[in-house]
C-alpha positions as a Markdown table, in Angstrom:
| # | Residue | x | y | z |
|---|---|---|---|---|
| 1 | Unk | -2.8 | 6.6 | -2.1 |
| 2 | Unk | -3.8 | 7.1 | -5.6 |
| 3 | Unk | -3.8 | 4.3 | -8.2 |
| 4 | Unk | -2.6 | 1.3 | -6.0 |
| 5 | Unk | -2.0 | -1.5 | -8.9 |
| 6 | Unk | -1.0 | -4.4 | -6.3 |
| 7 | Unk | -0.4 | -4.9 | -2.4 |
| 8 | Unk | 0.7 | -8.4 | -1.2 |
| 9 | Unk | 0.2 | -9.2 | 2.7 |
| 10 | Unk | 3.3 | -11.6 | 3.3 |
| 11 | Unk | 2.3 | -14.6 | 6.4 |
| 12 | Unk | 5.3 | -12.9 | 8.7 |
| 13 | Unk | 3.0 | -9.6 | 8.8 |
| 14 | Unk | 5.2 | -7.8 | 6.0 |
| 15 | Unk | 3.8 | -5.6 | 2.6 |
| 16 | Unk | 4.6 | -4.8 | -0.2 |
| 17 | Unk | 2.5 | -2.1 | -2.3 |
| 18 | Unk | 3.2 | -1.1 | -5.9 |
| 19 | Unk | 2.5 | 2.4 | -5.9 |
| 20 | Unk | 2.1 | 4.7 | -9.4 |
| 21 | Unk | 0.3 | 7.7 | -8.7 |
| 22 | Unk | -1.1 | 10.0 | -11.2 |
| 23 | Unk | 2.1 | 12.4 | -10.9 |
| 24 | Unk | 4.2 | 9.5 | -11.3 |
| 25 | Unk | 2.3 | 7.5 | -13.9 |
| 26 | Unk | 4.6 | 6.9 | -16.7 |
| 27 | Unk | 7.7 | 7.8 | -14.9 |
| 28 | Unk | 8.1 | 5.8 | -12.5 |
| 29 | Unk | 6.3 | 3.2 | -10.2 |
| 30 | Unk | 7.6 | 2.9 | -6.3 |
| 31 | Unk | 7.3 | -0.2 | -4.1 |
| 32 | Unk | 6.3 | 0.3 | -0.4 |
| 33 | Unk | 7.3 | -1.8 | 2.2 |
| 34 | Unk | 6.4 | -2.1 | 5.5 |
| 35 | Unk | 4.1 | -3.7 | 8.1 |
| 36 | Unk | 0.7 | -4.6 | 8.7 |
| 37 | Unk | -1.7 | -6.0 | 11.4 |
| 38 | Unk | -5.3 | -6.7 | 11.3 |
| 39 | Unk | -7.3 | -6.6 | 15.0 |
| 40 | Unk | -11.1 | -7.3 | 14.2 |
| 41 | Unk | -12.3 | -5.2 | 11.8 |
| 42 | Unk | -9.4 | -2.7 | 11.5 |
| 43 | Unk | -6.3 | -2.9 | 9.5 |
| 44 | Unk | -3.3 | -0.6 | 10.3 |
| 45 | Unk | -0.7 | -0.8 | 7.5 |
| 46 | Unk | 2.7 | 0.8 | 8.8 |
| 47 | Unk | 5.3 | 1.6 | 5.7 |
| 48 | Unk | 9.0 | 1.4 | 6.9 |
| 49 | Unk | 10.3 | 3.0 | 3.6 |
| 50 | Unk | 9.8 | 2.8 | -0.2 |
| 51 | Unk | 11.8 | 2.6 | -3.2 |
| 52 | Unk | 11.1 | 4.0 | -6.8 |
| 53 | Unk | 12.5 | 3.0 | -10.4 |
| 54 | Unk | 12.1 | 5.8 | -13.3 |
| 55 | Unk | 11.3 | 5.0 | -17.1 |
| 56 | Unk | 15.1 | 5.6 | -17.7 |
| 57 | Unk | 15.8 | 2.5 | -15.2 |
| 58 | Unk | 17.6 | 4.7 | -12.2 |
| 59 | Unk | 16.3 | 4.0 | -8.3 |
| 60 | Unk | 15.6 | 5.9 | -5.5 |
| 61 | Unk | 14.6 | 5.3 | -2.2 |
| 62 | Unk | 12.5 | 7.7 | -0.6 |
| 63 | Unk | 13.0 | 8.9 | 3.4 |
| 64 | Unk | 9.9 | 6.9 | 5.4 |
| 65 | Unk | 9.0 | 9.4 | 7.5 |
| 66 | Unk | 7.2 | 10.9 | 4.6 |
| 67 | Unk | 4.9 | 8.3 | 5.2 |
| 68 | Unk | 1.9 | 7.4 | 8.3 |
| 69 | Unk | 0.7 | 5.1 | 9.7 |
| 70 | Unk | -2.8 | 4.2 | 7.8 |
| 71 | Unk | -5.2 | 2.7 | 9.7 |
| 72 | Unk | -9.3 | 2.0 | 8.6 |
| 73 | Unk | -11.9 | -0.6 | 8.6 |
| 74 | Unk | -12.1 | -3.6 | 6.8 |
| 75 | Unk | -15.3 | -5.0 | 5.4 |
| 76 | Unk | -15.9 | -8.4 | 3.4 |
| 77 | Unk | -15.2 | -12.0 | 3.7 |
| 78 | Unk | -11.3 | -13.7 | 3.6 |
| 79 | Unk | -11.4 | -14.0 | -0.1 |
| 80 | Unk | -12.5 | -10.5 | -0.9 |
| 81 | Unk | -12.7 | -7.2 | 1.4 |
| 82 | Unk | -12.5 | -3.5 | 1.0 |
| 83 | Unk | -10.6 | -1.1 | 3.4 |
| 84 | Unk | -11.8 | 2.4 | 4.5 |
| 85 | Unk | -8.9 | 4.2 | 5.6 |
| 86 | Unk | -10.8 | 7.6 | 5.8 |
| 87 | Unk | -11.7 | 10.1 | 3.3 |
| 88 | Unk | -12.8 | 9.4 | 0.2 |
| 89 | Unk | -10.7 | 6.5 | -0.1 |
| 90 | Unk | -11.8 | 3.2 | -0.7 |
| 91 | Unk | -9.6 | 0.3 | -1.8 |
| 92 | Unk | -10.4 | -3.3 | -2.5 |
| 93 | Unk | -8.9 | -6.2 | -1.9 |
| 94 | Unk | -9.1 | -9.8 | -3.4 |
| 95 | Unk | -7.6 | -12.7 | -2.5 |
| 96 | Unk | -6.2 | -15.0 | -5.3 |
């Protein structure tokens, strides 16, 4: 997931991730949905679909099957923690 700007973990166990990738930076910005669970130290983050608006203020919703199931380890305290899903990816996390 490149250039994640915001994810908020809902108390029902829902997300929503504001996604604006580098081929999409400027043009528009897309809002995943979907759900999450955390089991020790492993969160799995499960999108059920997605939804885009462009510059020029049109939407789109993309298919979900485009999109996995995500799964890594977390590390950190509740306030602040950083997720390895695999790869070079690391993404960090802080409560406010």
């Amino acid at each position: 997931m490149d250039a994640v700007s915001t994810t908020v973990f809902n108390r029902d166990g829902s997300y929503t991730m504001d996604v604006s990738g580098e081929e999409l930076a400027g043009v528009a910005v897309c809002t995943i949905r979907g759900s999450y669970s955390l089991s020790g130290q492993t969160l799995t983050l499960k999108p059920s679909g997605s939804q885009c608006k462009f510059k020029d203020g049109t939407t789109r919703s993309e298919p979900v099957d485009k999109y996995d199931t995500i799964s890594g380890r977390v590390s950190g305290n509740d306030r602040s923690f950083t997720y390895l899903p695999g790869g070079n990816v690391s993404v960090r996390y802080t409560r406010q």
